[in-house]
C-alpha positions as CSV (number, residue, x, y, z in Angstrom):
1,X,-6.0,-15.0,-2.6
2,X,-3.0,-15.0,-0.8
3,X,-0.9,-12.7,-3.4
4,X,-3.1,-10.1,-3.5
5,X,-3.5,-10.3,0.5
6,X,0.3,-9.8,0.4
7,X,-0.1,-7.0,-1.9
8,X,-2.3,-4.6,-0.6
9,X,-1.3,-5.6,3.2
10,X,2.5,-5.1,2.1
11,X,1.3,-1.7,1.0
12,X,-0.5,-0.9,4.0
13,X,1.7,-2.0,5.9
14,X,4.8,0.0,4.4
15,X,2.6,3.4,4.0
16,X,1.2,2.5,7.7
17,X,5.2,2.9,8.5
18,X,5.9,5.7,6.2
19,X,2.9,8.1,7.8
20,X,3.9,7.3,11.4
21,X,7.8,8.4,10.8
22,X,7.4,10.3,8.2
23,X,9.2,13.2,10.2
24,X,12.2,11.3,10.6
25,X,12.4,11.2,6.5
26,X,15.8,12.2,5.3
27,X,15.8,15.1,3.1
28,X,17.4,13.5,0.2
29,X,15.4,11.2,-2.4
30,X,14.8,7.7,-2.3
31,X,18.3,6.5,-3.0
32,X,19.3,4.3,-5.7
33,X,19.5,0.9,-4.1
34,X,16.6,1.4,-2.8
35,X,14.6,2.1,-5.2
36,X,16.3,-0.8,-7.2
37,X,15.4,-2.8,-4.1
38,X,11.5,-2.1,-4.5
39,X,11.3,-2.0,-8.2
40,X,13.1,-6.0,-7.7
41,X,10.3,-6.7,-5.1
42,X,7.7,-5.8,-7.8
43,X,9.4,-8.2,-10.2
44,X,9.8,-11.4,-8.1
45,X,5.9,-10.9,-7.5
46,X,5.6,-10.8,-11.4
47,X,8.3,-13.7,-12.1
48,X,6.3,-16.0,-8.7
49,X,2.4,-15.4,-10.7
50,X,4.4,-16.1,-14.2
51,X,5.2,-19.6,-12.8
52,X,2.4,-20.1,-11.4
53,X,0.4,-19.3,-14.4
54,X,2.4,-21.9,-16.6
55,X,1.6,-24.6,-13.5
56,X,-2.0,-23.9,-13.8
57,X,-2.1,-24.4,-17.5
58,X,0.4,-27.3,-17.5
59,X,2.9,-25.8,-18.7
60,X,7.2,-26.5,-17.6
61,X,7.3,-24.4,-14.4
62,X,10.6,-24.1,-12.1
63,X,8.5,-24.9,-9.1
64,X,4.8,-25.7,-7.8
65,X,3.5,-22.8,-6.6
66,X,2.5,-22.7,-2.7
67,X,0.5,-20.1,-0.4
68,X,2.7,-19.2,1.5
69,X,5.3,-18.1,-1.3
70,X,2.6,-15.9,-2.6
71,X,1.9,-14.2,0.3
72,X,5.8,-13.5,1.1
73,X,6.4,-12.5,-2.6
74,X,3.2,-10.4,-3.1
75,X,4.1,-7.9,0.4
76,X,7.5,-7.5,-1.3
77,X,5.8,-5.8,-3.8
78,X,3.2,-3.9,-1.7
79,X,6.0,-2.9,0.6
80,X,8.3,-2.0,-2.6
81,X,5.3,0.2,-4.0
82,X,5.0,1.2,-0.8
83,X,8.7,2.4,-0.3
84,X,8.7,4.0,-3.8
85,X,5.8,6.4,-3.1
86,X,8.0,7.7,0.0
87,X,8.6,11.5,-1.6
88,X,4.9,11.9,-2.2
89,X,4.1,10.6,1.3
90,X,6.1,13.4,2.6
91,X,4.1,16.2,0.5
92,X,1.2,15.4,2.6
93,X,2.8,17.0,5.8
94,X,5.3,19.2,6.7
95,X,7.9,17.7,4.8
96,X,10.7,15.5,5.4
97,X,13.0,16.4,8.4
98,X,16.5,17.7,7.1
99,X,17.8,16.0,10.3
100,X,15.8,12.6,9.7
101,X,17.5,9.4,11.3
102,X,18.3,8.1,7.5
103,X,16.9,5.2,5.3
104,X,18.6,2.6,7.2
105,X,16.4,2.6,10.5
106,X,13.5,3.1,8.3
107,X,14.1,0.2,6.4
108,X,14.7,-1.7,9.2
109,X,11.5,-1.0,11.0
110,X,9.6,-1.5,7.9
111,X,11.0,-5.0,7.8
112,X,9.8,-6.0,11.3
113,X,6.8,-4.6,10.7
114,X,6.1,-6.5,7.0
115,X,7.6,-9.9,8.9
116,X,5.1,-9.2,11.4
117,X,2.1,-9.0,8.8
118,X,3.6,-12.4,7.0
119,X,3.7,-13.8,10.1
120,X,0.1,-13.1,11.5
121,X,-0.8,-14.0,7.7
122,X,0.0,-18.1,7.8
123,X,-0.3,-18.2,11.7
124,X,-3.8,-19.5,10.7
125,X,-6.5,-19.9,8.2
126,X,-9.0,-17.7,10.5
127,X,-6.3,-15.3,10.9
128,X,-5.5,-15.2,6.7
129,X,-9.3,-14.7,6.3
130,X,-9.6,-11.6,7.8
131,X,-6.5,-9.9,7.2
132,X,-7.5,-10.8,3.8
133,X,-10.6,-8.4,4.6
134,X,-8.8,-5.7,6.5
135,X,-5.7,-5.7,4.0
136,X,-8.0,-4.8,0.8
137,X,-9.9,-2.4,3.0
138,X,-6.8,-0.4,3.9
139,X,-5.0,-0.6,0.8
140,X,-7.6,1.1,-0.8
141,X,-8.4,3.0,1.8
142,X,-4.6,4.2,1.5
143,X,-4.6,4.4,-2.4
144,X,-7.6,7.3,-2.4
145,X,-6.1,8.9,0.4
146,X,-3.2,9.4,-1.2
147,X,-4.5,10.4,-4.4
148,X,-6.3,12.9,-2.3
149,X,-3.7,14.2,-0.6
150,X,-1.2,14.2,-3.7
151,X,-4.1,16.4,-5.0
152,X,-4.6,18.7,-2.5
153,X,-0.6,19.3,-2.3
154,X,0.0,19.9,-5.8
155,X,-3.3,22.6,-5.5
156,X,-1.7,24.1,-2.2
157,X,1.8,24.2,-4.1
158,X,0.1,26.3,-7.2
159,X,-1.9,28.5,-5.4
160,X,0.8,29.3,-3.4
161,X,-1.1,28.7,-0.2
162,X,-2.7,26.1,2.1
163,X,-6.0,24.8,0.3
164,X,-7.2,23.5,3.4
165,X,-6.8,25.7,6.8
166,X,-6.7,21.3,8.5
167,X,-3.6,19.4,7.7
168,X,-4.0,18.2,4.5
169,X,-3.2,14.8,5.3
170,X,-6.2,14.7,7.3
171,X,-7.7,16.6,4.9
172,X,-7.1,13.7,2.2
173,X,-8.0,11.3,5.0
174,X,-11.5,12.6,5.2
175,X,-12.4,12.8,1.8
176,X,-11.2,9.2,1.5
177,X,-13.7,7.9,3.4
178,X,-16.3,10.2,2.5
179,X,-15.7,9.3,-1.1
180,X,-16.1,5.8,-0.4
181,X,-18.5,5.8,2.0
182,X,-20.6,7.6,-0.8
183,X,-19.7,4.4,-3.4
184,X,-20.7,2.2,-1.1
185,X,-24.5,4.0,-0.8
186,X,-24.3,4.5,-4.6
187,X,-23.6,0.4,-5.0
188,X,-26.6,-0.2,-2.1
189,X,-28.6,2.1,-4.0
190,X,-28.7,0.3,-8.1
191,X,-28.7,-3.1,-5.7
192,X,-32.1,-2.4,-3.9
193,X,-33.8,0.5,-6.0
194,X,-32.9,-0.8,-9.2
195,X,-32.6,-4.4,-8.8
196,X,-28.7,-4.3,-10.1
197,X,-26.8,-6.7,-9.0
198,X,-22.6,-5.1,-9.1
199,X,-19.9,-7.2,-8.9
């Protein structure tokens, strides 16, 4: 569906951008437009699947809903969750550079790269179909690893020393995988040994 595809590619996408730079973070918090700015990109999403909710029940809409305006409304609010989980991004490494290069150029190459995704999206239906694949792999690929890493900062930060001797976003990479790696067994597993089918 193309507004979830949007969703967790946006996400991807924006956290893809986040890692990669993430020594060139300022030091000071997300600022206030910003933030404004991502929280809005969650909203359209929600206002785009209200009107398309009332179209598929025959209700008064403002406008029919269309593919490609679910795609391009669902990244803005991957890429805005994306944005707003900046600060915790930056616990999983050294920290955020008190010479970074500002938001501005980060905003700006997080826009070419999102236009890229949207792009790539509707270049095709082959193309939608397995970014649509790839997109929800990543994005929760990216969720766990984040949760791990989160984890494994706020441990470090308590103990008052590294919990891992490894980085610990590579660290909180690992276990990501492993973890799912081992849900994916435990699905094959009920499937063939105890004839359960999960959805």
């Amino acid at each position: 569906e193309a507004r979830m595809l949007g969703i967790f590619g946006g996400f991807a996408v924006a956290l893809a951008c986040l890692v990669v730079f993430k020594g060139r973070l300022p030091s000071q918090d997300l600022p206030g437009a910003l933030r404004a700015l991502s929280i809005g990109g969650v909203a359209v999403t929600g206002i785009d699947g209200t009107n398309a909710f009332f179209w598929d029940m025959g209700i008064s809409s403002v406008y029919p809903p269309a593919n490609g305006l679910r795609l391009f409304t669902g990244t803005l609010a991957g890429a805005g969750v994306g944005l707003l989980l900046a600060p915790y991004i930056a616990l999983l490494g050294s920290g955020r550079s008190s010479a970074g290069t500002g938001w501005a150029p980060l905003l700006a190459r997080l826009s070419l790269a999102e236009g890229c995704f949207v792009g790539a999206a509707l270049s095709n239906q082959d193309v939608l179909a397995k970014l649509s694949v790839f997109a929800g792999a990543s994005g929760i690929l990216a969720l766990v690893w984040l949760c791990n890493g989160t984890l494994l900062s706020l441990f470090s930060s308590r103990s008052g020393h590294s919990v891992v001797a490894a980085s610990p976003a590579a660290m909180a990479l690992g276990l990501a995988v492993g973890e799912l790696l081992l849900l994916a067994f435990f699905r094959a597993w009920l499937q063939n040994r105890l004839g359960i089918t999960v959805a």
